[in-house]
N, C-alpha and C positions, 0 to 999 in steps of 0.2 A: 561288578567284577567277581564278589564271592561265589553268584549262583552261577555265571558264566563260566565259571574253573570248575565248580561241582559237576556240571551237566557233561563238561566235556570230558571231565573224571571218569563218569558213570561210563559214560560213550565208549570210551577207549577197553576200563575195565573191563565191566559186564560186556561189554561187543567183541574181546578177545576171548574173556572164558567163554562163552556162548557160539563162538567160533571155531573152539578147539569141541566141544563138542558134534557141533554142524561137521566140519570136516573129519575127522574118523568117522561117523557116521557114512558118510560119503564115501569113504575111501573102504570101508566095510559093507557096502553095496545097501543101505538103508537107507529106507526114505523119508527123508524128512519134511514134514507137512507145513511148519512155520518157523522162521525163526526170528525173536521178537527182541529186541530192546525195550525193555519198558513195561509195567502192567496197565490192566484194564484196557479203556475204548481206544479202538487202533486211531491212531490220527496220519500213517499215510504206509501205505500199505503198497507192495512190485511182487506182479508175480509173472512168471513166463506161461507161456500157452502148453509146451509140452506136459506130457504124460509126467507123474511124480513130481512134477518141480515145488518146490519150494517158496512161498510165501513169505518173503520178507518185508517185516511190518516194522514202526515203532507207535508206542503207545503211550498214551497220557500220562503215568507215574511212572516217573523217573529211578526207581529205586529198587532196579532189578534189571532180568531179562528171563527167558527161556528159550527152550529147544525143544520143540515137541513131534514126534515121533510119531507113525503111523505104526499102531496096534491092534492084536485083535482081540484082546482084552476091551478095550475102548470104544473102537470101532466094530460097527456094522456093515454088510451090504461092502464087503471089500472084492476086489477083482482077485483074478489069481495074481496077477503079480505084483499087485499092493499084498495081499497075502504073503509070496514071497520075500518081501523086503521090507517087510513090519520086521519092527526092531524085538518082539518077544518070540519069530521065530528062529533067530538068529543064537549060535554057538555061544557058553557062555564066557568064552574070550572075547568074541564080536563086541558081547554087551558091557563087560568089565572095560573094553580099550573104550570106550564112548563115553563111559561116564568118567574114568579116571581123567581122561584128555582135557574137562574143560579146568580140574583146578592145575593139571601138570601145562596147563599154557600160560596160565599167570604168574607161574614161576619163570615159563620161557619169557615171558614179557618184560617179568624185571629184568631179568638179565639181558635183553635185549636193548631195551631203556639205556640198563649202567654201559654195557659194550659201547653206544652210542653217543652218551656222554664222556666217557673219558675217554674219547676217540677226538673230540672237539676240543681237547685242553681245558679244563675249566680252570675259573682260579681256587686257591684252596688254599686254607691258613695253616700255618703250620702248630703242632700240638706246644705252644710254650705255655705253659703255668702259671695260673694266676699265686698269690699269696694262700696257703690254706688253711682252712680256720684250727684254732688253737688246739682245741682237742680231736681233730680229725685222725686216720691213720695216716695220712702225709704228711700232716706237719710230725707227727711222732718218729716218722721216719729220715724226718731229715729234710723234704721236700722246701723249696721256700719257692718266692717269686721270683721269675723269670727262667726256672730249671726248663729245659726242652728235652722232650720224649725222642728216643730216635729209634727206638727197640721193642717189641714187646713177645713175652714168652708167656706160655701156660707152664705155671708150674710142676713139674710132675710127683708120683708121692713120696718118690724117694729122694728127693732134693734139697738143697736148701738157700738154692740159686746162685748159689757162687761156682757152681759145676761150669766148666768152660766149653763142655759139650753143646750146653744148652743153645738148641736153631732159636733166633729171634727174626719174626716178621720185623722187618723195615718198616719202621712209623714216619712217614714223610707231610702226614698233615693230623688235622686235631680231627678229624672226620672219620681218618679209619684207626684209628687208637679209641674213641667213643664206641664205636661198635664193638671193638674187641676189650675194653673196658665193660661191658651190657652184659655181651657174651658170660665172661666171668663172671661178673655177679650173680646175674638170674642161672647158672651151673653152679653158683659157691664153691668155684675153682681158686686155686691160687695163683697167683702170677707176678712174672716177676719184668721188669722196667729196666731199658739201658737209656740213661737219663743223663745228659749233657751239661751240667752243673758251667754256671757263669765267670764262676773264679776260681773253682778245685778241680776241672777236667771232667770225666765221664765217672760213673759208676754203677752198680747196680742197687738197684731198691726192689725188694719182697716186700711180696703182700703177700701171706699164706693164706690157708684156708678158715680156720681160724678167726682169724681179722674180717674175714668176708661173709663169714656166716652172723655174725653182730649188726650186719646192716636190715636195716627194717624199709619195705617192700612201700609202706605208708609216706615217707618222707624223700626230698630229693635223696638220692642214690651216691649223686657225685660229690653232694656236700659234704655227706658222712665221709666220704671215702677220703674227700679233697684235693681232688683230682678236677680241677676244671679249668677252662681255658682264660689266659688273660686278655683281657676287652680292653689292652689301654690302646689308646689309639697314635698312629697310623699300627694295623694291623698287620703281622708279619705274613705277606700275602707271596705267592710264589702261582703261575702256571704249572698243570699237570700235564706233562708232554709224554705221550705212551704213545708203544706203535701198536698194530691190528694184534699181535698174539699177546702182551701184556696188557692191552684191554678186556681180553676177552678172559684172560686168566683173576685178573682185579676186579671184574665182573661176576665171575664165579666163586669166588672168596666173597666179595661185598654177599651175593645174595645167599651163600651159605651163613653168614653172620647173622642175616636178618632172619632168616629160616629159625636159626637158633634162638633169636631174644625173644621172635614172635612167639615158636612154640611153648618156651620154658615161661610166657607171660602169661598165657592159656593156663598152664600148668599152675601156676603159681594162682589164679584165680577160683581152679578148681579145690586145692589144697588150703584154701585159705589164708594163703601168706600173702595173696594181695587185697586190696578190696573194690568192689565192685562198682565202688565210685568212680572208679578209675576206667571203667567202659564207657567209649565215646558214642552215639548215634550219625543219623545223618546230620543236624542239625551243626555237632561238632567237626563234622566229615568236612559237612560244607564250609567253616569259620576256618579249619585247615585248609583246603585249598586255596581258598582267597587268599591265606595270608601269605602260605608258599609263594602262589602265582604273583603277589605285588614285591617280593624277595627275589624276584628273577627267575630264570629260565633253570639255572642248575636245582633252583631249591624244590623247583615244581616238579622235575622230572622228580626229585628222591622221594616226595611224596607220593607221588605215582609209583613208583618203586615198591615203598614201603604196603601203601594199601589193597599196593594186587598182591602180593607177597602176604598180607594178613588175610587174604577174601580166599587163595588158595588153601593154605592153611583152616580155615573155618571151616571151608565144604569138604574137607577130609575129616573133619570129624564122626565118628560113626552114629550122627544124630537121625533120625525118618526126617525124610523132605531135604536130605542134604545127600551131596557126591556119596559122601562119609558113608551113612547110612544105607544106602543103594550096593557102596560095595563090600560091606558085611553082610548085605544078605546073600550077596553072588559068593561069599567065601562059604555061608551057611551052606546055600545051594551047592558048593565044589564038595563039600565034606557029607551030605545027607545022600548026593547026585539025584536031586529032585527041589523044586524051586521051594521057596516059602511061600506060604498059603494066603491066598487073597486075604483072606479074615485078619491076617497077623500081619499083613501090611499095612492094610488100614485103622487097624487099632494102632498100633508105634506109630503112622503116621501124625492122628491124630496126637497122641503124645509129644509128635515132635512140633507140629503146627504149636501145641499150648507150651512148650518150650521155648522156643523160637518169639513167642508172642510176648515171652514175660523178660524176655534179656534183652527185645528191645523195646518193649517201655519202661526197663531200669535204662536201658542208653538214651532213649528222648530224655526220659526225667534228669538225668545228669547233665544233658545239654542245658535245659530250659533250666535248671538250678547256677549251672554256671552262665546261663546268659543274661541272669538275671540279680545274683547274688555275688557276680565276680568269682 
């Protein structure tokens, strides 16, 4: 079941960003030579008989894809009109929309995912409160068991959350109160809670900024904070009934949320406030989807969500051998109005190959350390 969920992970992933590439390319009159799901020895390969068509293959490792472009950097012995429709003779708009498209389609994906899910109603628990622990900042603030969330605001700096102006999102389950709990954290924002109290009514509870900056990146997040959900059971469970424009609008808030935690978790990696133990590989990719895919259909789709949403995010980094990478050199090239030099592509390239090669044998190694050390 694990590797069955992986494969079709990859599939769905990598075959939509590698799709958003293929298509701009196409629609930017380029010709594209292969496009592959998969590395190394092709294992089944379609191609049409016309002139420029396209070779699509997948291949033996599973743990990618590409799009590979006819150039004349590359290529020899080209015609004229594979000449014309290589991708390096092409405007550097042309070139900028093809590369930006494959990770701005894993964004359309999640959000096409979420639109799709909560178009189906799923069920979904609603945010009530477990007891929190003694010195957390919930219990300091009053918080106990069984209070339920029905509000949530970002604090702003002039505030002190008792302001009555303050717009609160509607927190109607514990799913999107967690993301907007993330959110906060990993920004060390403040924020403040309209929180439904079991025998004193509603009120509001602050958490400034302050109290958010004291949480350590190393340890659960929600336990510091004491903020988590109560597991007693039967669980207070409700259908999400949306029509077509509040899904689509709950859809573009969910994946701006995740955009948020992903990137500020990059960030916090880079700064050292997180640690690097905390990068998963494939290994752990694969352990995730299995476990999603045996949690059901809604749990699998949010992993699917989430991990095209962090593979977007990745290849906008401005690393050689990444989107990222590719279109800081096309910004180099806007501002110089002359490309950058084979020589300096291939040198950062290499730099990014031996980067790329060491973040993910820190992610294997953390797998096989958790798969074997718990």
């Amino acid at each position: 079941m694990t590797l069955l969920s992986f494969l079709l992970a990859i599939l769905i992933l990598v075959g939509f960003h590698e799709f958003g590439h293929y298509i701009v390319a196409k629609w930017c009159g380029i010709a594209v030579e292969r496009f592959s799901i998969g590395f190394g020895p092709v294992l089944l390969r379609k191609k049409a008989k016309h002139p420029l068509a396209t070779e699509f293959v997948i291949s033996a490792i599973p743990l990618g894809g590409y799009v590979k472009m006819i150039d004349t950097r590359t290529h020899t012995d080209l015609t004229p009109l594979e000449i014309k429709c290589s991708f390096d003779q092409q405007p550097l708009w042309k070139r900028s929309s093809v590369v930006a498209a494959g990770p701005l389609a894993n964004f359309f994906l999640a959000w096409l995912l979420l639109f799709f899910l909560y178009l189906s109603g799923p069920m979904q628990v609603k945010a009530v409160l477990d007891q929190p622990p003694k010195d957390s900042i919930a219990a300091q603030s009053g918080l106990v068991l069984g209070d339920e969330v029905r509000g949530f605001a970002f604090l702003p700096s002039d505030s002190d959350g008792v302001d009555l102006n303050i717009e609160f999102t509607p927190i109607d389950s514990w799913n999107r109160l967690r993301w907007k709990l993330l959110r906060a954290i990993m920004s060390e924002e403040g924020f403040v809670l309209q929180v439904a109290h079991t025998d004193s009514g509603d009120s509001r509870v602050v958490f400034d900024k302050d109290e958010i900056k004291t949480l350590h990146m190393q340890s659960d997040l929600f336990t510091q904070l004491g903020l988590s959900l109560n597991k007693e059971s039967p669980l207070p469970t409700f259908q999400l009934e949306l029509g077509w424009v509040d899904s689509m609008t709950r859809s573009m808030e969910r994946v701006h949320d995740l955009t948020a935690v992903s990137a500020l978790s990059i960030w916090s990696l880079i700064t050292g406030k997180a640690s690097f133990n905390q990068i998963s590989g494939p290994i752990g990719i694969a352990g995730m989807a299995g476990q999603s895919a045996q949690s059901g259909f809604t749990a699998y789709i949010g992993f699917l969500v989430l991990i095209s949403i962090s593979l977007g995010i990745m290849n906008l980094l401005p690393l050689p051998m990444l989107d990222g990478g590719q279109l800081l050199f096309d910004f180099v090239e806007l501002l110089r109005g002359k490309a950058v030099s084979t020589e300096l592509r291939e040198f950062t390239s290499k730099l990014g190959v031996l980067g790329i090669l060491i973040l993910t044998g820190i992610a294997v190694f953390n797998d096989l350390s958790r798969l074997f050390h718990g």
